[in-house]
C-alpha positions in Angstrom: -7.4 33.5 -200.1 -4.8 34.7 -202.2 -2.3 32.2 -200.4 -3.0 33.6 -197.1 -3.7 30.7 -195.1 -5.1 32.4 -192.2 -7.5 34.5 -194.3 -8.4 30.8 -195.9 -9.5 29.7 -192.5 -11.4 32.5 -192.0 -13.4 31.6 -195.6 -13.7 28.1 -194.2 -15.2 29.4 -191.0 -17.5 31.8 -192.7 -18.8 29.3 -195.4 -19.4 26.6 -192.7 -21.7 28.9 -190.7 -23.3 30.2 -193.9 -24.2 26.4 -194.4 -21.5 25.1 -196.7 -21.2 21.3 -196.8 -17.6 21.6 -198.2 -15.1 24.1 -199.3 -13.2 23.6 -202.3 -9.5 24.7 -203.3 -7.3 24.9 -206.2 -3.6 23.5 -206.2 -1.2 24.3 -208.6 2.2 26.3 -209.3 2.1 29.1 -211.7 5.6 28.1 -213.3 3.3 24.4 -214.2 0.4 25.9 -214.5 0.7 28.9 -217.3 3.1 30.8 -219.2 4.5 33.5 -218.7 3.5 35.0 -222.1 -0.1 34.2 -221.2 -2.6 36.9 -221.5 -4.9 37.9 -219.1 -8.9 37.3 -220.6 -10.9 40.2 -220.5 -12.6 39.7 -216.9 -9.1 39.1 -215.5 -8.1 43.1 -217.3 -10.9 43.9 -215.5 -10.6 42.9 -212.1 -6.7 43.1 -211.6 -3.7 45.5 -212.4 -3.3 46.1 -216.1 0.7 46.4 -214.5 0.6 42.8 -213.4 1.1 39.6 -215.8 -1.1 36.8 -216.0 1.6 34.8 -214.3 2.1 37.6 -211.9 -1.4 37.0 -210.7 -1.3 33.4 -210.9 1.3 33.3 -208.4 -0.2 35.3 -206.1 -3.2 32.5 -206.0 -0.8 29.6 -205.2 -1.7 27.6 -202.3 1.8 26.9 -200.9 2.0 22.7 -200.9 2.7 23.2 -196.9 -0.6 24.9 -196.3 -2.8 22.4 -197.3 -2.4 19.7 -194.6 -3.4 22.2 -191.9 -6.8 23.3 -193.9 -7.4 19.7 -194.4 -7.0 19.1 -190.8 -9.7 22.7 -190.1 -11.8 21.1 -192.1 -12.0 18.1 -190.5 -12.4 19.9 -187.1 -15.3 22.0 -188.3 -16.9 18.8 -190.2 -17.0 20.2 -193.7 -15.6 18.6 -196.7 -12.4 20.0 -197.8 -12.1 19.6 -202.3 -9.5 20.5 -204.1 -8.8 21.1 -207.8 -5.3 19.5 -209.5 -4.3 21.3 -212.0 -1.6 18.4 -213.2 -0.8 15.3 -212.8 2.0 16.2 -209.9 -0.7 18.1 -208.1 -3.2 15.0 -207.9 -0.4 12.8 -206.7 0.5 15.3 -203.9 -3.8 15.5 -202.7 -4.1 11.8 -203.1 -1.2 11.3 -200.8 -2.2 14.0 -198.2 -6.1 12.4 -197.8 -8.0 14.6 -200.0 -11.2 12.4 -200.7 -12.9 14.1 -203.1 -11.3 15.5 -206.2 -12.8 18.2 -208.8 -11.4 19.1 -212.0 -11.9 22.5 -213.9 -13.6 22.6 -217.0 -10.7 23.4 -219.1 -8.8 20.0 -217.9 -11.8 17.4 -219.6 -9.7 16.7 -222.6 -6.5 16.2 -219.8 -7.3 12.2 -220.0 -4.2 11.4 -218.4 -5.2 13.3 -215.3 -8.7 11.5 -215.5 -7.2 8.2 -215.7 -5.4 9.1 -212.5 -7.8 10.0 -210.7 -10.2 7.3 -211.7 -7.9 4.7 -210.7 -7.5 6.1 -207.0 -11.1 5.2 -206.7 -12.1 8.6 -205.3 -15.3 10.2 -206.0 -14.7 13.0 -208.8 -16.6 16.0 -210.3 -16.2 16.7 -213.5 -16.8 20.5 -214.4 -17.7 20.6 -218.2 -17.4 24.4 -219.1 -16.5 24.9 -223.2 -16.8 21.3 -223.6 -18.4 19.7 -226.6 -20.6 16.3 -225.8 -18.1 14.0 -227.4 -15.5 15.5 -224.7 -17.3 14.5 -221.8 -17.9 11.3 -223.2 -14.3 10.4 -224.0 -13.8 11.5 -220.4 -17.0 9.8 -218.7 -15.9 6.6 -221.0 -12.0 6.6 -219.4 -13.7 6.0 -215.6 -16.6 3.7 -216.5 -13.3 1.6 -218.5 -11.7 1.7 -215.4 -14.0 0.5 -213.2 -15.4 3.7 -211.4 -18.6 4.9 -210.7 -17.0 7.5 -209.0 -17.6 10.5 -210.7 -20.3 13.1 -211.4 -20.7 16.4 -213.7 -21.6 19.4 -213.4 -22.8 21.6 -215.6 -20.7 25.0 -216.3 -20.9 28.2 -218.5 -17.0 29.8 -217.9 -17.9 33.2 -218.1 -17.6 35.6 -214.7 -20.4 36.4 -214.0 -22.7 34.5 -216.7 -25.4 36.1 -218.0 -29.0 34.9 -218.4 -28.5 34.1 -222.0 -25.8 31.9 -221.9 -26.6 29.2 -218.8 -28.5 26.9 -221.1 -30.0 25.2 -218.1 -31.8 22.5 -219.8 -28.2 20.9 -220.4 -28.9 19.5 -216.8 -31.8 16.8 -217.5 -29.5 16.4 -220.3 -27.1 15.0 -218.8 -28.2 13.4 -216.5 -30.4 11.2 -219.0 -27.2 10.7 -221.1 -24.9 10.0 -218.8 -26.6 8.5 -215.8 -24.9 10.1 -213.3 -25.0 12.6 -210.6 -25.2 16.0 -212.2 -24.5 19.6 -210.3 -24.2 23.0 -211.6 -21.3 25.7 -211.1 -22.9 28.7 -211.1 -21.0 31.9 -211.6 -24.4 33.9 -212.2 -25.9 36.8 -210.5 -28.2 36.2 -207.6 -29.4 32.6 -206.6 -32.4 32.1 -209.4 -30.4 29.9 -211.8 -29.4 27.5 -208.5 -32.9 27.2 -207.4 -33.4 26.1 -211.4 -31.1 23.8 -211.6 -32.5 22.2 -208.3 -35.5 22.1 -210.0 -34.0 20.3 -213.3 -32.3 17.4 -210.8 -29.1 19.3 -209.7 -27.5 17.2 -206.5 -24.5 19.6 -206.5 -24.7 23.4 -206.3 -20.7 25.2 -206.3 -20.7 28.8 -206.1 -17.7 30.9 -205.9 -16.8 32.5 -202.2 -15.7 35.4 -200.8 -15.7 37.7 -197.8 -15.6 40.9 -199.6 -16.2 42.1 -203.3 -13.7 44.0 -202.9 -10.6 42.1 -202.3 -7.7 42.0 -204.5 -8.3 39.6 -207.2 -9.8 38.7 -210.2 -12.8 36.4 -208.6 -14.0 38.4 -206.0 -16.4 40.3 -207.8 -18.1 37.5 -209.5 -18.3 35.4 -205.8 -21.2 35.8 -203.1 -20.6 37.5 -199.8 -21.0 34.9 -196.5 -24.8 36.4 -196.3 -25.5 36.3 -200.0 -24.6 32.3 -199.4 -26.5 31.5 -196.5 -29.7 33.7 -198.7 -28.5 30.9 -201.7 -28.5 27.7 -199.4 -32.0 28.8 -197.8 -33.3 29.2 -201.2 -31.9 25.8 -202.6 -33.1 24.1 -199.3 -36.5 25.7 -199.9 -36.6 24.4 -202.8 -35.8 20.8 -202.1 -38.6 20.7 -199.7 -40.9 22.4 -202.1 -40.5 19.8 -204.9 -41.2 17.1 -202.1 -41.0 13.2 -203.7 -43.1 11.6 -206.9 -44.5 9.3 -204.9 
């Protein structure tokens, strides 16, 4: 959306009809959220400005704090789920006070334990992305909300590279963790095409996120790695294909 509210209604709209349950956001401020001596990673050279800064394009992806009421409220008129991602402590507070339900965190924020204590203690369902990190960090973080007294959480299983190829998505992790964790397990898949969904379907995946835009060629360093509205709708047929394929066990 690149902080263009109106353009993120649009998105909302488009993933909605493409059969999106919920649409999920990031909040943050660039000035918490990076430096301003941080590099850009080589996907990042690839899809923006070699002119612009990390920081530069960081801001640019702000959604303003005022903007977010208003797509909450879209949401609720169009009756899908609207997530967001807190990238600090400050940001959680600020969606647990406007009624975001349902948090997610991004992979690189599992060792943030002070953010997972937060959000485990408003009670809220949570995903857990677990992209670079080692089994004993999701257990430390898995540990803090079962300590606390919530069930409330779930993971899903990530490779952080845009887009991810064959070798690397290691799908097996799934059954994995599931069986290790007991928990509801998804998959954030920032593959090519809708194969490694319908897998992870397959493996026991409750939760598919794919990343969403309405053209490849927007400014930006995501949109290339995102599916189109009609390449979505093609990955939700497939998934709900596949649900009905593998049926029940009894």
């Amino acid at each position: 959306h690149g902080g263009d509210v109106g353009l993120a209604k649009k998105m909302i709209t488009s993933a909605k009809e493409a059969g999106a349950d919920a649409v999920k956001f990031q909040t943050f401020t660039a000035d918490a959220f990076v430096s301003r001596s941080t590099p850009k990673v080589l996907y990042q050279k690839q899809t923006t400005s070699l002119n612009e800064s990390h920081y530069e394009m960081i801001r640019k992806l702000e959604l303003k704090r005022e903007d977010h009421r208003p797509l909450i409220e879209y949401c609720n008129e169009l009756g899908v789920d609207f997530i967001s991602t807190p990238y600090d402590l400050d940001s959680a507070s600020f969606l647990h006070d406007a009624g975001v339900n349902l948090f997610k965190t991004a992979s690189a924020d599992i060792v943030d334990l002070l953010l997972h204590e937060f959000l485990a203690q408003t009670g809220k369902p949570v995903i857990i992305s677990t992209g670079t990190a080692t089994f004993e960090e999701i257990e430390s973080a898995v540990s803090l909300y079962r300590s606390s007294g919530s069930m409330q959480y779930s993971l899903l299983h990530c490779v952080s590279n845009y887009p991810c190829s064959d070798n690397s998505l290691n799908m097996r992790v799934i059954p994995m963790l599931q069986s290790s964790f007991r928990t509801i397990v998804g998959f954030s898949d920032h593959s090519l095409g809708n194969q490694a969904a319908v897998i992870a379907v397959a493996l026991g995946a409750k939760i598919i996120e794919k990343h969403f835009t309405l053209d490849k060629n927007m400014p930006g360093p995501d949109h290339r790695a995102s599916v189109t509205p009609d390449e979505f709708s093609e990955l939700v047929h497939s998934v709900r294909r596949a649900e009905i394929i593998l049926g029940t066990s009894l």
